[in-house]
C-alpha positions in Angstrom: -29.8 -26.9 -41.3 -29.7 -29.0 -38.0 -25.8 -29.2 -38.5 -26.0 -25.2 -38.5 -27.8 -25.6 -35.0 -26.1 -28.3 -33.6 -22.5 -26.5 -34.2 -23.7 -23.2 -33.1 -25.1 -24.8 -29.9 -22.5 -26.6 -29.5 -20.0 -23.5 -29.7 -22.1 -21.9 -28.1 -22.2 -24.2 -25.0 -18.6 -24.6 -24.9 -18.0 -21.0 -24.5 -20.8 -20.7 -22.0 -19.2 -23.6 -19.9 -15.5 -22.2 -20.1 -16.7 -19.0 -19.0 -18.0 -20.3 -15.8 -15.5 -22.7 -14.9 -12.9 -19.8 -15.5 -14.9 -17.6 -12.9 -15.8 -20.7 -10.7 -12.2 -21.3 -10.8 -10.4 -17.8 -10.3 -13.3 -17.3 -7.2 -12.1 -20.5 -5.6 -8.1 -19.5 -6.2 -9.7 -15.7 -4.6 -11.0 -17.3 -1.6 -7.8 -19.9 -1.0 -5.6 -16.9 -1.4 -7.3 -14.6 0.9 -8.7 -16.5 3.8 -6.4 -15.8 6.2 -5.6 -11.9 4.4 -4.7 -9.4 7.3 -6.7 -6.6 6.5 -5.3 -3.9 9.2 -3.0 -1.6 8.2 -0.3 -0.8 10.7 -1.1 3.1 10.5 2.1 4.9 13.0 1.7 8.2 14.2 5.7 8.3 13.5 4.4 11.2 10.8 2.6 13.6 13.9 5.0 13.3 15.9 8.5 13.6 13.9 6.3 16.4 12.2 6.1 18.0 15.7 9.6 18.0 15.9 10.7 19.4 13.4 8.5 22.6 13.7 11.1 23.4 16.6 14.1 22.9 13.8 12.2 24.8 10.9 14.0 28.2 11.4 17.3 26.2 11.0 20.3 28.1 9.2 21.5 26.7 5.6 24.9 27.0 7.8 24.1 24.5 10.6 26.1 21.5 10.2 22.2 19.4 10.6 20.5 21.4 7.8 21.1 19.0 5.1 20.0 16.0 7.9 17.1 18.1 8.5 16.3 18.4 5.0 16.8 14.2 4.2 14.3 14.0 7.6 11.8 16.3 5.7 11.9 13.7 2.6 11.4 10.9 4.2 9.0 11.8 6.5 7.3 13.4 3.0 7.6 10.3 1.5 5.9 7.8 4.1 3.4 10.1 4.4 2.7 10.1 0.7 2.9 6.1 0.7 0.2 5.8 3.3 -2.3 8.2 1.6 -1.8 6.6 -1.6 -2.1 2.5 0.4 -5.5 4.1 2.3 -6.5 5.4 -1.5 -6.0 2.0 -2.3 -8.2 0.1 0.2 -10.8 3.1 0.0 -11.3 2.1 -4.1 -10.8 -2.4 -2.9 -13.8 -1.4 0.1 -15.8 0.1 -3.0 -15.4 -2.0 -6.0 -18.3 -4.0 -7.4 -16.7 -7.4 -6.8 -13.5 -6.7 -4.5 -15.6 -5.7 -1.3 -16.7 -9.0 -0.5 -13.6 -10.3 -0.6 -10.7 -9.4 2.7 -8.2 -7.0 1.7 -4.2 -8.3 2.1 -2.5 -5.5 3.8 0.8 -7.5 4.5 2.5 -6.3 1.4 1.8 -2.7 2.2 2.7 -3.1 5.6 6.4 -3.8 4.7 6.4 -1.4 2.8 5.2 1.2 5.3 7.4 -0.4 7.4 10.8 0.3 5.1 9.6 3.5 5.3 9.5 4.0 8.6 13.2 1.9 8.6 14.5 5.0 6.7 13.0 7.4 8.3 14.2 6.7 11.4 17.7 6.0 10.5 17.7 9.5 9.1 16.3 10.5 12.2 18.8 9.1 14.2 21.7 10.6 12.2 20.1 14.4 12.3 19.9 13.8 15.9 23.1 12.5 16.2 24.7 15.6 14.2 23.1 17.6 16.4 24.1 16.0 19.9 27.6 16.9 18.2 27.1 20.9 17.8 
């Protein structure tokens, strides 16, 4: 009967101790990871404002030589619009989580890719303002 005991405690203790070095271990990897985390997010106002402008082209003819320009403009300004709700959606749920808020959101990786977006958008830009320079 002791044998019983001393193998269940024993299994038992082993289990117990794995568990917490696991968790002592994946906190300390948390915290080396994220102490120097930027937790801004580099939020343009390139969406407003392109937004703005195109109001003035929204009457545009399927004819116009810029319509399809236009058109790409619209998706891409659709599309970084969509990534930031969905990044904000993601900090909103990291800021609310049981464990995660006490621990520094990274924004970096979602800053690049805010920042392709705004790449594309603006070379799209530049070309339906270009096309249009030319009519």
């Amino acid at each position: 009967m002791n044998l019983v005991y001393y193998v269940g405690g024993s299994a038992l203790t082993y289990y117990l101790s794995r568990n917490i070095a696991s968790k002592t271990t994946d906190a300390l990897i948390n915290y080396v990871m994220n102490f120097d985390a930027d937790d801004r997010l580099n939020d343009h106002h390139t969406v407003e404002s392109i937004s703005c402008m195109l109001k003035k082209y929204e009457n545009m003819r399927d004819t116009n030589p810029a319509y399809e320009s236009m058109l790409s403009v619209k998706q891409a300004l659709q599309d970084l619009s969509d990534t930031i709700h969905k990044i904000k959606l993601k900090i909103h749920v990291h800021n609310n989580g049981y464990f995660s808020r006490f621990r520094t959101y990274d924004a970096r990786k979602d800053n690049k890719k805010i920042q392709r977006k705004i790449d594309e958008l603006m070379y799209r830009l530049d070309v339906f303002t270009k096309i249009l320079k030319l009519k």
